[in-house]
Gaussian input, Z-matrix of N, CA and C with variables (Angstrom, degrees):
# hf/3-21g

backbone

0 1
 N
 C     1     B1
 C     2     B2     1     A1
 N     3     B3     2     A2     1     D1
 C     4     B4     3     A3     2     D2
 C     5     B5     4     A4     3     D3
 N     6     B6     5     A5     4     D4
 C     7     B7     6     A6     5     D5
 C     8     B8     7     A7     6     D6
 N     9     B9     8     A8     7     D7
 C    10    B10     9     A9     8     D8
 C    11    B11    10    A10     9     D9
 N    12    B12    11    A11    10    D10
 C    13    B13    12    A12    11    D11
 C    14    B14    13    A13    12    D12
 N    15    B15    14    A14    13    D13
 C    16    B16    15    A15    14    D14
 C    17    B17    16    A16    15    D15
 N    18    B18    17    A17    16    D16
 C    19    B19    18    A18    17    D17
 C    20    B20    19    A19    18    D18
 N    21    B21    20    A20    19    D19
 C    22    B22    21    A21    20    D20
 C    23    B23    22    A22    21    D21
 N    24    B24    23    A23    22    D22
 C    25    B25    24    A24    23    D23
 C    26    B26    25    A25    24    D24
 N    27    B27    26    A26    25    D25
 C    28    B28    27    A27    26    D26
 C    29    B29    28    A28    27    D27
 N    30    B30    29    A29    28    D28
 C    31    B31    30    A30    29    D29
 C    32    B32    31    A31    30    D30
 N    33    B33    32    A32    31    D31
 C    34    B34    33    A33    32    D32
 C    35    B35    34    A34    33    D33
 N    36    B36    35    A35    34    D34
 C    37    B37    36    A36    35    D35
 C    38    B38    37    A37    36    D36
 N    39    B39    38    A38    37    D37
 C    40    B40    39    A39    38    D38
 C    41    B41    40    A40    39    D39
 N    42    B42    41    A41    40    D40
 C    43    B43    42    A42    41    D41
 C    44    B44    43    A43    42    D42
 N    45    B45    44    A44    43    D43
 C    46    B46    45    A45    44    D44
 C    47    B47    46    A46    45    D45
 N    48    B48    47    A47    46    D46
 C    49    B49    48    A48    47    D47
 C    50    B50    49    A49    48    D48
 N    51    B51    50    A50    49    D49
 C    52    B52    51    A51    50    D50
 C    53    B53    52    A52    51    D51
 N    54    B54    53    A53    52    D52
 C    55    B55    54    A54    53    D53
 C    56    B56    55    A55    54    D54
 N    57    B57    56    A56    55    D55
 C    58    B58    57    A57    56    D56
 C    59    B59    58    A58    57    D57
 N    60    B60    59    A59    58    D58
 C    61    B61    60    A60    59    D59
 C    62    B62    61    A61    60    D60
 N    63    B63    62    A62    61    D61
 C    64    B64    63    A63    62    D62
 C    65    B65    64    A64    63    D63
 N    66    B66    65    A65    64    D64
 C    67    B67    66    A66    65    D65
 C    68    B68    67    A67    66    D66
 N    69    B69    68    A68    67    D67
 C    70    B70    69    A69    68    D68
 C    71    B71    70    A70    69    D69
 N    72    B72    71    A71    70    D70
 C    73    B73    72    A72    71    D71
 C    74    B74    73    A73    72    D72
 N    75    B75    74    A74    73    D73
 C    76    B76    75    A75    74    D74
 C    77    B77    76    A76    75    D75
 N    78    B78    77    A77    76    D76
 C    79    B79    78    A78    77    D77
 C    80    B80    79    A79    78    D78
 N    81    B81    80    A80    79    D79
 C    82    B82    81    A81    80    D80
 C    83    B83    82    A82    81    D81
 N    84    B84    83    A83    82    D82
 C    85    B85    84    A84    83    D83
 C    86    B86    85    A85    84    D84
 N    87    B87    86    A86    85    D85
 C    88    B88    87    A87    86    D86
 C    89    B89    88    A88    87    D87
 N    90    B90    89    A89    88    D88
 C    91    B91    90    A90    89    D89
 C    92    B92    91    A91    90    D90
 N    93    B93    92    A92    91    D91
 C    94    B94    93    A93    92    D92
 C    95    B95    94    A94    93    D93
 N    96    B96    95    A95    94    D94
 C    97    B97    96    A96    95    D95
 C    98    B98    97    A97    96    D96
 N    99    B99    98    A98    97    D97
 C   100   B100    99    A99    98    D98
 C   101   B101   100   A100    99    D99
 N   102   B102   101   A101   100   D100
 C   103   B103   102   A102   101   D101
 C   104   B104   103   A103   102   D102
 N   105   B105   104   A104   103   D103
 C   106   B106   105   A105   104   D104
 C   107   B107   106   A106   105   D105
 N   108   B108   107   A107   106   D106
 C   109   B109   108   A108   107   D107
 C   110   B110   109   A109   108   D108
 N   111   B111   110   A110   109   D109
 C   112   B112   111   A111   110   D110
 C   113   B113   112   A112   111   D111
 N   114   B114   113   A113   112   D112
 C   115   B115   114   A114   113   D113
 C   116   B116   115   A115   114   D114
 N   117   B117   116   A116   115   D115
 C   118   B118   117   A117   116   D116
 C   119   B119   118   A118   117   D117
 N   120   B120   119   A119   118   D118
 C   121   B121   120   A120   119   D119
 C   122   B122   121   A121   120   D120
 N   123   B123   122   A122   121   D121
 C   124   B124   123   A123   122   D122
 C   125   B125   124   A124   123   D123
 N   126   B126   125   A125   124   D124
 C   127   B127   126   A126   125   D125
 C   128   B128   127   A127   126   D126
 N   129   B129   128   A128   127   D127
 C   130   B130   129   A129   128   D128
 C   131   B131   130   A130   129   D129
 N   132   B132   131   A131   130   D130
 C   133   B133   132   A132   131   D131
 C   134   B134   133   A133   132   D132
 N   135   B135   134   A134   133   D133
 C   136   B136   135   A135   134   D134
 C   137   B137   136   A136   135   D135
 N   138   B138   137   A137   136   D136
 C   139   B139   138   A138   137   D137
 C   140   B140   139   A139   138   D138
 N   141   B141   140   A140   139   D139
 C   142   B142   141   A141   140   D140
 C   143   B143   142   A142   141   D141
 N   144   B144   143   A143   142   D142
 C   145   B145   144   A144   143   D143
 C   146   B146   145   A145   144   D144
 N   147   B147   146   A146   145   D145
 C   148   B148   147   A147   146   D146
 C   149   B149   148   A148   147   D147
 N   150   B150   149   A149   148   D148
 C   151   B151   150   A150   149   D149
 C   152   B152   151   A151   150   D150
 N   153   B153   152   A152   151   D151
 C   154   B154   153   A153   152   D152
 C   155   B155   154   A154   153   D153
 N   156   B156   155   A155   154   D154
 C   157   B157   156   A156   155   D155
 C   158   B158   157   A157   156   D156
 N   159   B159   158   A158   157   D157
 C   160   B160   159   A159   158   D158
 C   161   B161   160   A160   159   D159
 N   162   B162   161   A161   160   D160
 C   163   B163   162   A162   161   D161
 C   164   B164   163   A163   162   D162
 N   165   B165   164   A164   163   D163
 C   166   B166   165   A165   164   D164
 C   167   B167   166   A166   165   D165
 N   168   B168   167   A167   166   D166
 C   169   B169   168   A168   167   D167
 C   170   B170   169   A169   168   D168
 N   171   B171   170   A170   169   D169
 C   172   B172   171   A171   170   D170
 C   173   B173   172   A172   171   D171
 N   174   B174   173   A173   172   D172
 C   175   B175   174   A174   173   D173
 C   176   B176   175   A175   174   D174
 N   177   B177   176   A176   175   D175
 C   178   B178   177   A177   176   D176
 C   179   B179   178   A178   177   D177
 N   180   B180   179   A179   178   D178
 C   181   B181   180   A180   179   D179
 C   182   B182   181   A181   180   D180
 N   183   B183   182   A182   181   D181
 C   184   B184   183   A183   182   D182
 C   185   B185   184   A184   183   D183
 N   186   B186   185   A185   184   D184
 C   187   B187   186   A186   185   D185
 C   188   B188   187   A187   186   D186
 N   189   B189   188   A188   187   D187
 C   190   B190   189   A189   188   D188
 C   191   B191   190   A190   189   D189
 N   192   B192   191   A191   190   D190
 C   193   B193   192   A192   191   D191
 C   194   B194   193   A193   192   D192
 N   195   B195   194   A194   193   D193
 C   196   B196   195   A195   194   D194
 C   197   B197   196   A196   195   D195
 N   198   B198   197   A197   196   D196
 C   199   B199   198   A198   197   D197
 C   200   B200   199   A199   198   D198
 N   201   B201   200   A200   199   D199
 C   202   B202   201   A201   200   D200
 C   203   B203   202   A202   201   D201
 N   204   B204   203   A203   202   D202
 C   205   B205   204   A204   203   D203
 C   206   B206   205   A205   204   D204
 N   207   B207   206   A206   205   D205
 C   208   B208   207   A207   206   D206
 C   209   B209   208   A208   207   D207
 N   210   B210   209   A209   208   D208
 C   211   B211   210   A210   209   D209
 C   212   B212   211   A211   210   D210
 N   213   B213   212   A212   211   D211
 C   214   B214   213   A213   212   D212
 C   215   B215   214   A214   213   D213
 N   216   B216   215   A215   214   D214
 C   217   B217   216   A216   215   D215
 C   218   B218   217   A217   216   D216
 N   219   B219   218   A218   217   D217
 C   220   B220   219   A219   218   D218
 C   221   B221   220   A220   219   D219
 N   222   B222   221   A221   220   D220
 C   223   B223   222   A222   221   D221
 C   224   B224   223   A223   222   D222
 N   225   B225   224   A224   223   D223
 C   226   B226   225   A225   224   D224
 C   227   B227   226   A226   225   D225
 N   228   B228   227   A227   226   D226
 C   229   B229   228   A228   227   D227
 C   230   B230   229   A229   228   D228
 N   231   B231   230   A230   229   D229
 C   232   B232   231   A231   230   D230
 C   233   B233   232   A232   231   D231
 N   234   B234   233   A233   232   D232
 C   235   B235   234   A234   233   D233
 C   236   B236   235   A235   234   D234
 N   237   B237   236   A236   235   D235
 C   238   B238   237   A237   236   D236
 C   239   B239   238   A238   237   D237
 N   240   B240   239   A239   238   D238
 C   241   B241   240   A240   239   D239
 C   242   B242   241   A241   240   D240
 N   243   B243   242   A242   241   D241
 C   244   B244   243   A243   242   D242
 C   245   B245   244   A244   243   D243
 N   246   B246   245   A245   244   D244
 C   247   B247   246   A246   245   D245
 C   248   B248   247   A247   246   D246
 N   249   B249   248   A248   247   D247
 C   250   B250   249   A249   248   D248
 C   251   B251   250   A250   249   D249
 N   252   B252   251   A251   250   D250
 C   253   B253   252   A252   251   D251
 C   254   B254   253   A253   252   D252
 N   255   B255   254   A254   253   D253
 C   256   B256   255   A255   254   D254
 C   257   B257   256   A256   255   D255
 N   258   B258   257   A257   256   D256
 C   259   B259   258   A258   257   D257
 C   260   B260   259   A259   258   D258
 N   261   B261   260   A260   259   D259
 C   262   B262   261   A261   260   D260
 C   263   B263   262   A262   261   D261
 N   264   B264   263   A263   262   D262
 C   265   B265   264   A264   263   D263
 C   266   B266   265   A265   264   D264
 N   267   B267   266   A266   265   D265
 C   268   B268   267   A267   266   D266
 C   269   B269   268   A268   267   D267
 N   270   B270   269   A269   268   D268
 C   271   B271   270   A270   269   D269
 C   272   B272   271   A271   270   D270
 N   273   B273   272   A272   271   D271
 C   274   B274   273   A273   272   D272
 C   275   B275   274   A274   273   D273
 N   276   B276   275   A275   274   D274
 C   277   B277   276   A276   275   D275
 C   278   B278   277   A277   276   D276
 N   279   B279   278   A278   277   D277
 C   280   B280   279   A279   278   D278
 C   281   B281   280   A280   279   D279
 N   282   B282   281   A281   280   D280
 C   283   B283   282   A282   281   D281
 C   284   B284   283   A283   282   D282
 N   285   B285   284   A284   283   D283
 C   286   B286   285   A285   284   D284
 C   287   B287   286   A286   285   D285

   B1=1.4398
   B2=1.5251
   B3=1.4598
   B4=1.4568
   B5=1.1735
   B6=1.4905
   B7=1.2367
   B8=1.5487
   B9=1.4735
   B10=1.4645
   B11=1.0752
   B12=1.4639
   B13=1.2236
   B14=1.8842
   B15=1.5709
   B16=1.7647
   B17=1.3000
   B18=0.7068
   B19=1.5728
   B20=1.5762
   B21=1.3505
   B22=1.4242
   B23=1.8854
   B24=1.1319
   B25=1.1217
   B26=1.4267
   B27=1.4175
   B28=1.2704
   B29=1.7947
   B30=1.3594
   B31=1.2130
   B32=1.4675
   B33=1.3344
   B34=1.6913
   B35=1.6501
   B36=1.3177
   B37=1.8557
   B38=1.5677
   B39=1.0329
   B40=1.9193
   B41=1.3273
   B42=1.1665
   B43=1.8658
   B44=1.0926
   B45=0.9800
   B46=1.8448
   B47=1.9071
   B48=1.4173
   B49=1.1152
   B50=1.6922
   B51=0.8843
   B52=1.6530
   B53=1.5178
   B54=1.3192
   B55=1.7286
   B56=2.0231
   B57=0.9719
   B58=1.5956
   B59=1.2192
   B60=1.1875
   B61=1.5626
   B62=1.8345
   B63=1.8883
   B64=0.7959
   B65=2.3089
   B66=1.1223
   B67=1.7767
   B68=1.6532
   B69=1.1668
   B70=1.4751
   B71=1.4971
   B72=1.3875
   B73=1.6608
   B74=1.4903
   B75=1.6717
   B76=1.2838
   B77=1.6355
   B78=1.5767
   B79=1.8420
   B80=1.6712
   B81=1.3229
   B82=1.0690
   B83=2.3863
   B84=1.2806
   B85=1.4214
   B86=1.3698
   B87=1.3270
   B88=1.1615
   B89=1.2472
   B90=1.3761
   B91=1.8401
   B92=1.6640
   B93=1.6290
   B94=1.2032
   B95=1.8148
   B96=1.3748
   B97=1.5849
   B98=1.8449
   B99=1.5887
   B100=1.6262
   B101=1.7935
   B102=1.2069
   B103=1.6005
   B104=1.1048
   B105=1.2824
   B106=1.5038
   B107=1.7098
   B108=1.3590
   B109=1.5214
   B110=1.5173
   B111=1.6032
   B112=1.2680
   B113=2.0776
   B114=1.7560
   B115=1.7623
   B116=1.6797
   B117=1.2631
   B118=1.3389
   B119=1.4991
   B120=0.9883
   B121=1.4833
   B122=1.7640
   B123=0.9857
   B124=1.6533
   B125=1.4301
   B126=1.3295
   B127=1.3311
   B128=1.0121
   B129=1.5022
   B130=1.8664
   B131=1.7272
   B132=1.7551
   B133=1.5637
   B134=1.6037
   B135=1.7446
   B136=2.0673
   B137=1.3482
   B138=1.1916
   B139=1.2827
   B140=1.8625
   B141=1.0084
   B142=2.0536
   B143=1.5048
   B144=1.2894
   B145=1.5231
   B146=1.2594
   B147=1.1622
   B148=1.1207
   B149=1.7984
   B150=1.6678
   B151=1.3904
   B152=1.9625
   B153=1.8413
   B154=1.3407
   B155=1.3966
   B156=1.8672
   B157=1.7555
   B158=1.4896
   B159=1.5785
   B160=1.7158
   B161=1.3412
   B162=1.2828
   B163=1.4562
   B164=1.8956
   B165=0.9506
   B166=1.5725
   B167=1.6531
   B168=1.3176
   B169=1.3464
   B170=2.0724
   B171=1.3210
   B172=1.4203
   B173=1.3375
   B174=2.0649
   B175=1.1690
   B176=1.5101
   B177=1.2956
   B178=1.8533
   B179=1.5747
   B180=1.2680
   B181=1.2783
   B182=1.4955
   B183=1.3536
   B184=1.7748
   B185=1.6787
   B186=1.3589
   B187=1.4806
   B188=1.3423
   B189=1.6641
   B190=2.1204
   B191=1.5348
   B192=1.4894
   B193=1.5912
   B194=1.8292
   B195=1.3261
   B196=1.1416
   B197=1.6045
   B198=1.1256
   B199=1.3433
   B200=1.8961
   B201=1.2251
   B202=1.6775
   B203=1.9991
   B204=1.6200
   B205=1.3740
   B206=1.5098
   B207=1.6178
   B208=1.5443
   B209=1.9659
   B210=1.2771
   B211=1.7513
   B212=1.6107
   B213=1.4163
   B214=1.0017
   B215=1.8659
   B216=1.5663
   B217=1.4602
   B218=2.0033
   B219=1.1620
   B220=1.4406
   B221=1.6615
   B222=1.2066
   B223=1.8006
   B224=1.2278
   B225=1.1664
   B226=2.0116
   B227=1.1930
   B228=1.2338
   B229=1.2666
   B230=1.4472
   B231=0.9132
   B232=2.1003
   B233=1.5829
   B234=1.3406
   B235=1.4025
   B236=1.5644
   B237=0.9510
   B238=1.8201
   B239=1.4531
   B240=1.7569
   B241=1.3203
   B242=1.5622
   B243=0.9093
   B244=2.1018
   B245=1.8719
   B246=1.3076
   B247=1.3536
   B248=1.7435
   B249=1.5354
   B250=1.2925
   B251=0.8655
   B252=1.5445
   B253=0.9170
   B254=1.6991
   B255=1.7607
   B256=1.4128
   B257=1.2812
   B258=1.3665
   B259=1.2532
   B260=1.3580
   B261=1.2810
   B262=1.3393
   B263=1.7257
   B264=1.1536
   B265=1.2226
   B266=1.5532
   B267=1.3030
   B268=1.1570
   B269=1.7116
   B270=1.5011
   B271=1.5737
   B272=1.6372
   B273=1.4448
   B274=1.5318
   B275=1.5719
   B276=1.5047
   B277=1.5752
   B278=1.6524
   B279=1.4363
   B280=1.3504
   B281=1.5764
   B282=0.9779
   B283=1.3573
   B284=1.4131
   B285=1.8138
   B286=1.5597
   B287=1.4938
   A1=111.33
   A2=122.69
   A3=108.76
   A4=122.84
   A5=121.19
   A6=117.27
   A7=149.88
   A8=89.43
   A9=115.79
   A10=125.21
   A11=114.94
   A12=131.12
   A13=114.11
   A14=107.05
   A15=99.94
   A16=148.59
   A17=146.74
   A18=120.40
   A19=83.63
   A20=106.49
   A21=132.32
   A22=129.41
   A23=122.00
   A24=144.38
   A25=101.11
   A26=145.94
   A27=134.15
   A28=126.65
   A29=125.08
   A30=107.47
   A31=99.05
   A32=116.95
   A33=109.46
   A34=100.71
   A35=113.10
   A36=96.46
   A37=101.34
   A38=75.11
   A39=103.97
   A40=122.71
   A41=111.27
   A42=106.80
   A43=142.03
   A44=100.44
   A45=148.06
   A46=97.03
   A47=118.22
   A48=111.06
   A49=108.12
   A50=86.14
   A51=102.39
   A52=110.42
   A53=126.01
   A54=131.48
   A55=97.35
   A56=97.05
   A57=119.99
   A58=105.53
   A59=122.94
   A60=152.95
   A61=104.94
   A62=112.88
   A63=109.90
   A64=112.33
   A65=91.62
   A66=103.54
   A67=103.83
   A68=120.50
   A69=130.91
   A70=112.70
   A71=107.02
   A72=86.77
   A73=116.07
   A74=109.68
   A75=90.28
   A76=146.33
   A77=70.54
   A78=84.15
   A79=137.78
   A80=107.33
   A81=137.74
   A82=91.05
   A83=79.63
   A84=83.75
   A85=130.26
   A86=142.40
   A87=127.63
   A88=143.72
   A89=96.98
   A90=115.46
   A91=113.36
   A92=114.07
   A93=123.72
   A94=119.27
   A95=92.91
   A96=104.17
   A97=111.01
   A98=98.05
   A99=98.07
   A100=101.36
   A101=120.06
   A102=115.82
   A103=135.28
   A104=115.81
   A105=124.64
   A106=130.17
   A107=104.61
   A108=128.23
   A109=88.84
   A110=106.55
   A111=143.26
   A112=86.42
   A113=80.59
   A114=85.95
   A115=104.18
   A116=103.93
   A117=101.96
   A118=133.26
   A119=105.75
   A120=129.81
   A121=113.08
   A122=109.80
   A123=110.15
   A124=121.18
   A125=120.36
   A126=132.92
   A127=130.18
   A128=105.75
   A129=126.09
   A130=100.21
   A131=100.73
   A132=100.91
   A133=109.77
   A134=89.86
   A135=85.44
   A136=122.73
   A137=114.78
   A138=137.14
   A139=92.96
   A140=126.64
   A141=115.38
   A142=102.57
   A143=121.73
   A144=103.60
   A145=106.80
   A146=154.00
   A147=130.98
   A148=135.07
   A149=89.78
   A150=136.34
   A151=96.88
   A152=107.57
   A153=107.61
   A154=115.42
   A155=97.32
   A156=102.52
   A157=114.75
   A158=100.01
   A159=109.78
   A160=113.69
   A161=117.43
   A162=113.53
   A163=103.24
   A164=108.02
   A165=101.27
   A166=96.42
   A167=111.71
   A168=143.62
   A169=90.87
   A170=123.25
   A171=151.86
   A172=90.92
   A173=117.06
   A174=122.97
   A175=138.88
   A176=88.77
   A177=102.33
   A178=109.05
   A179=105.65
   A180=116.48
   A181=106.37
   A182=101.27
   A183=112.68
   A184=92.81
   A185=119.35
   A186=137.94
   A187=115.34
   A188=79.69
   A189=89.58
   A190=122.96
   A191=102.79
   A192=98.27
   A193=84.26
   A194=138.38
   A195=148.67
   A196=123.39
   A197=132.79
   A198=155.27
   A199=90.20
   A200=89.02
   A201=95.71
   A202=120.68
   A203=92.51
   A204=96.59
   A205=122.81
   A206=110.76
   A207=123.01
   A208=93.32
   A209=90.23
   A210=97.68
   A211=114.26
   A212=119.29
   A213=130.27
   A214=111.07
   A215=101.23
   A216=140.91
   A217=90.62
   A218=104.10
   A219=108.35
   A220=99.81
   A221=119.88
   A222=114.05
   A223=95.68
   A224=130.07
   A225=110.48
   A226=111.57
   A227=138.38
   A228=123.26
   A229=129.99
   A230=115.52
   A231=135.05
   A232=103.57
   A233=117.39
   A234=117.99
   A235=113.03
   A236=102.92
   A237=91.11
   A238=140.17
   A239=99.41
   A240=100.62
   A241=95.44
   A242=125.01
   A243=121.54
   A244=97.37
   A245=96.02
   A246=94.44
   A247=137.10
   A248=122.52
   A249=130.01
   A250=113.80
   A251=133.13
   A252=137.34
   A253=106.95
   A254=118.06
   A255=134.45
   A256=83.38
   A257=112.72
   A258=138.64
   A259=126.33
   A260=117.88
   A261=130.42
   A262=110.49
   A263=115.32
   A264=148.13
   A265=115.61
   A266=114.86
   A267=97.19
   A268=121.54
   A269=114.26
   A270=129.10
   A271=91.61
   A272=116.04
   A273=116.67
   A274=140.43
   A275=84.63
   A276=91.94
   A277=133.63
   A278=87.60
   A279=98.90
   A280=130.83
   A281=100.88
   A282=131.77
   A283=110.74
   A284=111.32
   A285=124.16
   A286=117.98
   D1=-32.19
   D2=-178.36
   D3=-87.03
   D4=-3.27
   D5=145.35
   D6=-70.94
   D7=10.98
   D8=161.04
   D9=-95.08
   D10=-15.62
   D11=176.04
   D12=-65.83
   D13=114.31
   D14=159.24
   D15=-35.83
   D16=140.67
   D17=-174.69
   D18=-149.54
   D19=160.60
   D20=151.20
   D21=-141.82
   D22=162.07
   D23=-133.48
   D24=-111.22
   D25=82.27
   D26=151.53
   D27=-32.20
   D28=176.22
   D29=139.71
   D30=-155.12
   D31=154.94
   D32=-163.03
   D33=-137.23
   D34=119.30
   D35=163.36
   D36=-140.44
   D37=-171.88
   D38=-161.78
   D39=-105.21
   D40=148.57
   D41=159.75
   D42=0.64
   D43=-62.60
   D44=-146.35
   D45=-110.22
   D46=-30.09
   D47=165.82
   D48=92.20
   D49=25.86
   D50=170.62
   D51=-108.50
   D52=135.75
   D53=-148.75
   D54=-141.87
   D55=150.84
   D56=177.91
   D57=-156.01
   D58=149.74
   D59=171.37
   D60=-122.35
   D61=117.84
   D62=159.43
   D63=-123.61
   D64=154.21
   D65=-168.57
   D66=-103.96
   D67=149.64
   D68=-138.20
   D69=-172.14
   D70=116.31
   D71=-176.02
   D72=-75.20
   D73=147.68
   D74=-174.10
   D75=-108.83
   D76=23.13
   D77=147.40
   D78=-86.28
   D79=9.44
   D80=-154.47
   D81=-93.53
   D82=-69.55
   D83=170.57
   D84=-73.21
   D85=-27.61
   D86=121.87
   D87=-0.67
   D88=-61.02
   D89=175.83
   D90=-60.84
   D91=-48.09
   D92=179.73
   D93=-79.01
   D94=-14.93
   D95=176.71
   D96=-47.82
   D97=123.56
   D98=172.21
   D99=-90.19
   D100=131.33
   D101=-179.12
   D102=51.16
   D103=-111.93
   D104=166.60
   D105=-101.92
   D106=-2.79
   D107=-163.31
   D108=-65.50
   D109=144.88
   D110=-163.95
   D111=-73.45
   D112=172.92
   D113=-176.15
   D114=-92.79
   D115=-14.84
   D116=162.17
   D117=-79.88
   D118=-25.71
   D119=159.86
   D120=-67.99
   D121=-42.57
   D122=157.01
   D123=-52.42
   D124=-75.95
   D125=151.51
   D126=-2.40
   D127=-58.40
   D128=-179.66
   D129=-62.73
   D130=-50.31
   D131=-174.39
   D132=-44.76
   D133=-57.21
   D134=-162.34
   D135=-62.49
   D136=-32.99
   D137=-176.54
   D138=-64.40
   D139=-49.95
   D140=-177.51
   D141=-80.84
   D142=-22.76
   D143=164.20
   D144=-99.60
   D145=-14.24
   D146=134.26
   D147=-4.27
   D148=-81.62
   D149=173.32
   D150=-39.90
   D151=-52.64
   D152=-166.54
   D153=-82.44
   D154=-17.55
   D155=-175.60
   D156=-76.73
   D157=-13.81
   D158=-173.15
   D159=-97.48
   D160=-23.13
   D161=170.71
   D162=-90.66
   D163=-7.41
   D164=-169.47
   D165=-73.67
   D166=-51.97
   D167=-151.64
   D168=-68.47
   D169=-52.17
   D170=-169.78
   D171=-52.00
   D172=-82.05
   D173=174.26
   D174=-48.94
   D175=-22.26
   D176=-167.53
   D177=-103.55
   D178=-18.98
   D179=-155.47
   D180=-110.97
   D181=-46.54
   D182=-139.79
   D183=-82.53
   D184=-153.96
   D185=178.19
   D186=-84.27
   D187=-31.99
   D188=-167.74
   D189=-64.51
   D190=144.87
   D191=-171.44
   D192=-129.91
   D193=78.86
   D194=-158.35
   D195=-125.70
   D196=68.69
   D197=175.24
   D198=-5.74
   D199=-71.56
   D200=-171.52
   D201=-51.26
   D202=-47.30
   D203=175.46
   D204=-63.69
   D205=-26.36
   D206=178.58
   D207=-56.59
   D208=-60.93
   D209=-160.58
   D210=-54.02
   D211=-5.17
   D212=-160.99
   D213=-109.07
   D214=-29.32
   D215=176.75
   D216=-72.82
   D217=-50.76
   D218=-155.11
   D219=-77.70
   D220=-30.91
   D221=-177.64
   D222=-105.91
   D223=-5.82
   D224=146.65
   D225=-79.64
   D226=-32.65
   D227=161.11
   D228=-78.83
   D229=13.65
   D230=158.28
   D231=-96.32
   D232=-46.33
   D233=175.06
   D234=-67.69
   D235=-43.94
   D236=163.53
   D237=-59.58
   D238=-32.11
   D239=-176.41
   D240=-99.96
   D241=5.78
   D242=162.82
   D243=-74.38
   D244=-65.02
   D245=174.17
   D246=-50.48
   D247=-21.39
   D248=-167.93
   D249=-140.55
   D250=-7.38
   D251=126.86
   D252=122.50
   D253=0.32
   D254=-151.04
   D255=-166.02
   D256=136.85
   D257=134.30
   D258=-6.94
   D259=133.83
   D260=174.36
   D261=-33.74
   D262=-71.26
   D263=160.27
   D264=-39.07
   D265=-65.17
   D266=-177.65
   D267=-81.41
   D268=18.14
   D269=-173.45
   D270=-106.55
   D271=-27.67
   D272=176.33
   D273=-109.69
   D274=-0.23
   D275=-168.61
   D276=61.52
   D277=20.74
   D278=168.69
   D279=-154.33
   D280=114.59
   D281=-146.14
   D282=-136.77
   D283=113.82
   D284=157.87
   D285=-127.71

């Protein structure tokens, strides 16, 4: 059966000019689609909460007690709420 499944093909690079391609089924993005926003515009979303759920999880969660990693935790979570318009927290319901 999952080879019936659609898929499509991101492609992602960097700064620095370094590039990756990741594949995705593509009903997948659809599902997460807010309105009318493009699939790249989807993408962008999951990928910064992603990005914010993993450092949240690191700082809040993890062992680390890391000056640098906090500061790094702290402008992904400004970059999220520029982007979504709400708080880390208040986009997840979770909040300390």
């Amino acid at each position: 059966m999952s080879d019936e499944v659609k898929t499509t093909t991101f492609s992602i690079s960097s700064e620095d000019g370094a590039t990756d391609d990741v594949t995705i089924p593509a009903g997948l993005v659809d599902l997460v689609a807010e309105g009318d926003q493009t699939d790249a515009e989807t993408i962008g979303d999951v990928m910064l909460l992603s990005f914010a759920s993993r450092a949240h999880h690191v700082v809040h969660h993890g062992d680390s007690d890391d000056d640098e990693l906090e500061a790094q935790e702290s402008k992904v979570m400004d970059l999220f709420e520029e982007r979504f318009g709400v708080t880390f927290g208040e986009a997840t319901g979770h909040q300390h």
